[in-house]
C-alpha positions in Angstrom: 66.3 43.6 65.5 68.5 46.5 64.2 68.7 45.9 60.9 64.5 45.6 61.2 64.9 49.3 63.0 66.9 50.7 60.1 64.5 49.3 57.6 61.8 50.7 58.7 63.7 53.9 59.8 64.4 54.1 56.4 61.1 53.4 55.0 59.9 56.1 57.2 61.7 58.7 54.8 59.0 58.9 51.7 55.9 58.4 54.2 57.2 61.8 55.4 58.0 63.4 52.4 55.0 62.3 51.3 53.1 63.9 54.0 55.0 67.2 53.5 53.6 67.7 49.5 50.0 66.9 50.6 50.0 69.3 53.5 52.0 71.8 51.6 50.0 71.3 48.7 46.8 71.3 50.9 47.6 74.9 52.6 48.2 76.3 49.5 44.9 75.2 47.6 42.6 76.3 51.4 40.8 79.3 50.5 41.8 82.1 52.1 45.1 84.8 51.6 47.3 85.0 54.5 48.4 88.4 53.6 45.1 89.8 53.5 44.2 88.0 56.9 47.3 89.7 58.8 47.1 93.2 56.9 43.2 93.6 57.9 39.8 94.7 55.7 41.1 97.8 55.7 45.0 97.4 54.2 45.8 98.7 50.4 46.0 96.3 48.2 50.1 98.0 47.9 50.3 96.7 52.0 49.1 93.3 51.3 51.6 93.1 47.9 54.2 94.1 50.5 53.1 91.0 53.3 52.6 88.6 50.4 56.4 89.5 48.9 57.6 90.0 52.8 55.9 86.0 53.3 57.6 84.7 50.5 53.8 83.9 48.6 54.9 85.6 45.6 57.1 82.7 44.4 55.9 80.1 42.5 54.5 77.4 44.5 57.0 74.2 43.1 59.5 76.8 44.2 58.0 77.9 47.4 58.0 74.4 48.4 61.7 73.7 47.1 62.8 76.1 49.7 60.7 75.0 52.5 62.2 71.4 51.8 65.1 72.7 51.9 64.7 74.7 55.4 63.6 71.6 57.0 66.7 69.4 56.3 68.4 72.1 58.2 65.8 71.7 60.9 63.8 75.4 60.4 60.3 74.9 60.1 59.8 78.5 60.1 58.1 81.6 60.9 54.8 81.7 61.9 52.9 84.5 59.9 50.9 85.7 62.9 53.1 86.4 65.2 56.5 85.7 63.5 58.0 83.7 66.3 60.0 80.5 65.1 57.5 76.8 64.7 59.6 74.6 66.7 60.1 77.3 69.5 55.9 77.5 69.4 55.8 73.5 69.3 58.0 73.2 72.0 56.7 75.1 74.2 53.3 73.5 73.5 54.3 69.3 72.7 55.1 69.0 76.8 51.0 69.9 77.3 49.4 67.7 75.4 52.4 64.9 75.8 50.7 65.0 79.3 47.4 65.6 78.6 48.1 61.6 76.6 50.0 60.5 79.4 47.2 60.5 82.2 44.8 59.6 78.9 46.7 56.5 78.4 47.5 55.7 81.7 43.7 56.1 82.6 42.9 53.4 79.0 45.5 51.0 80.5 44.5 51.0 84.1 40.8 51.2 83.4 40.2 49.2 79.9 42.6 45.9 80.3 41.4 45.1 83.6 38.0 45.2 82.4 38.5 43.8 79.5 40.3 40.6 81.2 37.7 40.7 83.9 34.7 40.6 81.5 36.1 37.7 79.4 36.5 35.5 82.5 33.1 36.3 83.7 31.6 35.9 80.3 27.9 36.5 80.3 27.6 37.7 84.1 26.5 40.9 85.3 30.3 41.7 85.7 30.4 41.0 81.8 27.1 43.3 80.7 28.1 46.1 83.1 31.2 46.4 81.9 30.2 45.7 78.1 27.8 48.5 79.0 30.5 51.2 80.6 32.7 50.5 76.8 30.1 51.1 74.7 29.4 54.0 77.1 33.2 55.4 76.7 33.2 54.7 73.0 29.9 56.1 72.1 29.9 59.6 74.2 31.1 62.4 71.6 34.1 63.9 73.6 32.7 67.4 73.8 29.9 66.0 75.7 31.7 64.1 77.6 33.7 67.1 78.8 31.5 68.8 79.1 29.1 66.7 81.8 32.7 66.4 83.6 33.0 69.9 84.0 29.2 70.6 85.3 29.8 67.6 88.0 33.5 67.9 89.0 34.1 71.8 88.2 30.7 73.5 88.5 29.4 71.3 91.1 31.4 69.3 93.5 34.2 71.8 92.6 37.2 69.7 93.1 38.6 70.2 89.5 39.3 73.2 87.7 37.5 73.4 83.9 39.7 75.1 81.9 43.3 76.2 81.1 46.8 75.1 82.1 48.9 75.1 85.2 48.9 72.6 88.1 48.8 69.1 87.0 45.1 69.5 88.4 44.2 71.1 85.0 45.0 67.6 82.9 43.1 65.4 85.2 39.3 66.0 83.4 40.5 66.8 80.1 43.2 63.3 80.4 40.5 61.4 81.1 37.8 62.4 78.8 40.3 62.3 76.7 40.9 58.1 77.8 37.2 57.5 77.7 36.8 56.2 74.0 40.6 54.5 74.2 39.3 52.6 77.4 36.4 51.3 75.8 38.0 50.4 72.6 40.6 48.8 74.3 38.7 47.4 76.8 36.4 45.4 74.1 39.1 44.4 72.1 41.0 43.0 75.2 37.9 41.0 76.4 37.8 39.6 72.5 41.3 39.0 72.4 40.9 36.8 75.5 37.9 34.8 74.9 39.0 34.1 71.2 42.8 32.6 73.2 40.1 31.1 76.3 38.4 29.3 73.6 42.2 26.9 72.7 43.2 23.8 73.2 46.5 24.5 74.7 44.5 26.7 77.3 41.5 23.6 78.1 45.3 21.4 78.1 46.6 23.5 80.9 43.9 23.6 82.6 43.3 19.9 82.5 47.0 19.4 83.6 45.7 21.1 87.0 47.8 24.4 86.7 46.2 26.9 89.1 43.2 29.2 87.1 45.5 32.2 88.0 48.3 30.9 86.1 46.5 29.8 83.2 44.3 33.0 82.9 47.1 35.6 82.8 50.5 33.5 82.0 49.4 31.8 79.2 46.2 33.4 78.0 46.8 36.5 78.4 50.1 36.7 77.4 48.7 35.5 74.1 46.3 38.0 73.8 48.0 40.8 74.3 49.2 40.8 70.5 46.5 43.3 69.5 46.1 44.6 73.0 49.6 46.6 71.9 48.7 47.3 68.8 45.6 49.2 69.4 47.4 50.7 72.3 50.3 51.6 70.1 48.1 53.2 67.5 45.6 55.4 70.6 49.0 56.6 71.7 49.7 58.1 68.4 46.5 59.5 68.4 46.4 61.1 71.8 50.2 62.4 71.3 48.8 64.1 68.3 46.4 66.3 70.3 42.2 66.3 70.7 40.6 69.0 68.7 37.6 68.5 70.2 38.5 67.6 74.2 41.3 70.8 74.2 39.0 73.1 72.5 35.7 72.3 75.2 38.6 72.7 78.3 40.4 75.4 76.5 43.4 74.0 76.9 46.4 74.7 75.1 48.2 72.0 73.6 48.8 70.7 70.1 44.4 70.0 68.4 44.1 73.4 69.6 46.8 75.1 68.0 46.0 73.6 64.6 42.7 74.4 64.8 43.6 78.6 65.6 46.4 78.3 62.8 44.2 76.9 60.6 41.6 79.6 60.5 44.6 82.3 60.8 45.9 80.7 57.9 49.5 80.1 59.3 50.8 77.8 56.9 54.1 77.6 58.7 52.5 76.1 61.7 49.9 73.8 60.4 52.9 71.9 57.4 54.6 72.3 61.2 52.0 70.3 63.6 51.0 67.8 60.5 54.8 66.8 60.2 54.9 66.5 63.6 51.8 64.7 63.8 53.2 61.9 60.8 55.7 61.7 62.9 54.3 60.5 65.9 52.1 58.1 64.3 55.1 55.8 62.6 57.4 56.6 65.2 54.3 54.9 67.8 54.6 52.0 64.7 57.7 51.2 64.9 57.9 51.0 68.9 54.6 48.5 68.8 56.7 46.4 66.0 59.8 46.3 68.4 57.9 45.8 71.1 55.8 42.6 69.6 59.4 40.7 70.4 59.1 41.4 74.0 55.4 40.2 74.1 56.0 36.8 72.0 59.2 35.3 71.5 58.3 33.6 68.2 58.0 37.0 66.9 61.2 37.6 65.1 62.2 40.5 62.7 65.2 38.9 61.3 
């Protein structure tokens, strides 16, 4: 198991370096001068030589990108060129927001999306199954900004229980969290009731049963033990995805986590903060990889990483 984590620890070295040329590459090539955004219509073209040499833009771009290379082995990411404050000091302060912003998203697809998923496979073709067949395709069809927005007219606007917008109490990440859970509930909802008929459908399943081991038992200890192989790795993969912030979902409940600062940096055309999010971004992603390969061990024991 820990030579497989250093492997793969390892391996996670060029994916990242990887990332860092294309989004380096990709800032550089989005139209747009940074120097002329912060210095204004109205600067000389002598002011916006003087951002542009002040930014560092005036060296070539190989070069540019040697140095920023070589700033992040040191762990600087940077100044942002709007406001000049340091990256990681910006991302720190706003990772904790959306890191819980995906927990009550995740804890709302988990809570919500197994049980029905379980529940629909054992009632296969039942009302119990269509309705909820009908509430996933629901969750995983509704566009988010929809979504959040018919949460804020009934649970902001009118039974005003919820506030709609911004950050604070941890009553500000209920409606966005679970918008934001809404299409990883359904998906993970379907795939668990797949998962389970596909394992229902076995012979060692129709063996236990025939042995006369209680339907409990042979629902949940052996079948869905089984199936719960791709129930973690879709769960593993909507985690990396919700740690990595919701453009849309943060933008319609103005709240400020991580989708929301890429999207402002982007149009500001603060390079330091988008190579910044995107790294952090990769990161997340394999990070959640690695954790759902480590974790298929715990799930099945013949499962071994050498």
């Amino acid at each position: 198991m820990l030579l497989f984590a250093l492997r793969r620890l390892l391996q996670l070295v060029p994916v990242l370096i990887g990332v860092l040329v294309i989004a380096f590459a990709v800032t550089r090539l989005t139209p747009g001068d940074p120097a002329e955004i912060m210095g204004g219509f109205e600067a000389s073209d002598e002011t916006i030589a003087a951002i542009r040499e002040d930014m560092g833009l005036n060296e070539p771009i190989h070069r540019q990108f040697v140095i920023y290379l070589g700033n992040i082995l040191t762990g600087d990411l940077g100044r942002s060129y709007y406001n000049g404050r340091e990256v990681t000091r910006i991302i720190s302060e706003t990772l904790p927001r959306t890191a819980a912003l995906a927990g009550v998203a995740l804890a709302f697809t988990l809570i919500v999306g197994i049980p029905l998923g379980v529940v629909s496979a054992l009632r296969k073709d039942t009302w119990i199954d269509l309705g909820a067949r009908t509430l996933a395709l629901a969750g995983v069809s509704a566009p988010p900004f929809f979504a959040g927005l018919l949460a804020i007219l009934v649970f902001a606007s009118y039974l005003r229980i919820l506030p709609s917008y911004g950050a604070g109490s941890w009553l500000h990440v209920v409606l966005p969290g679970v918008t934001l859970g809404l299409s990883s509930a359904g998906l993970v909802m379907r795939l668990t009731r797949s998962a389970m008929l596909e394992v229902l459908n076995q012979n060692y399943i129709r063996t236990a049963r025939a042995k006369g081991l209680p339907p409990r038992m042979v629902n949940y200890r052996h079948a869905f033990r089984n199936a719960s192989i791709p129930i973690v790795t879709i769960t593993g993969l909507q985690l990396g995805s919700l740690l990595s912030g919701a453009v849309l979902t943060e933008t319609v409940f103005a709240y400020p986590g991580i989708g929301r600062l890429l999207v402002r940096s982007i149009f500001e055309r603060d390079f330091p903060v988008v190579q910044g999010l995107i790294l952090l971004i990769a990161v997340i992603y394999l990070v959640a990889n690695l954790l759902v390969d480590l974790f298929y061990t715990l799930v099945d024991p013949r499962i071994s990483h050498g």
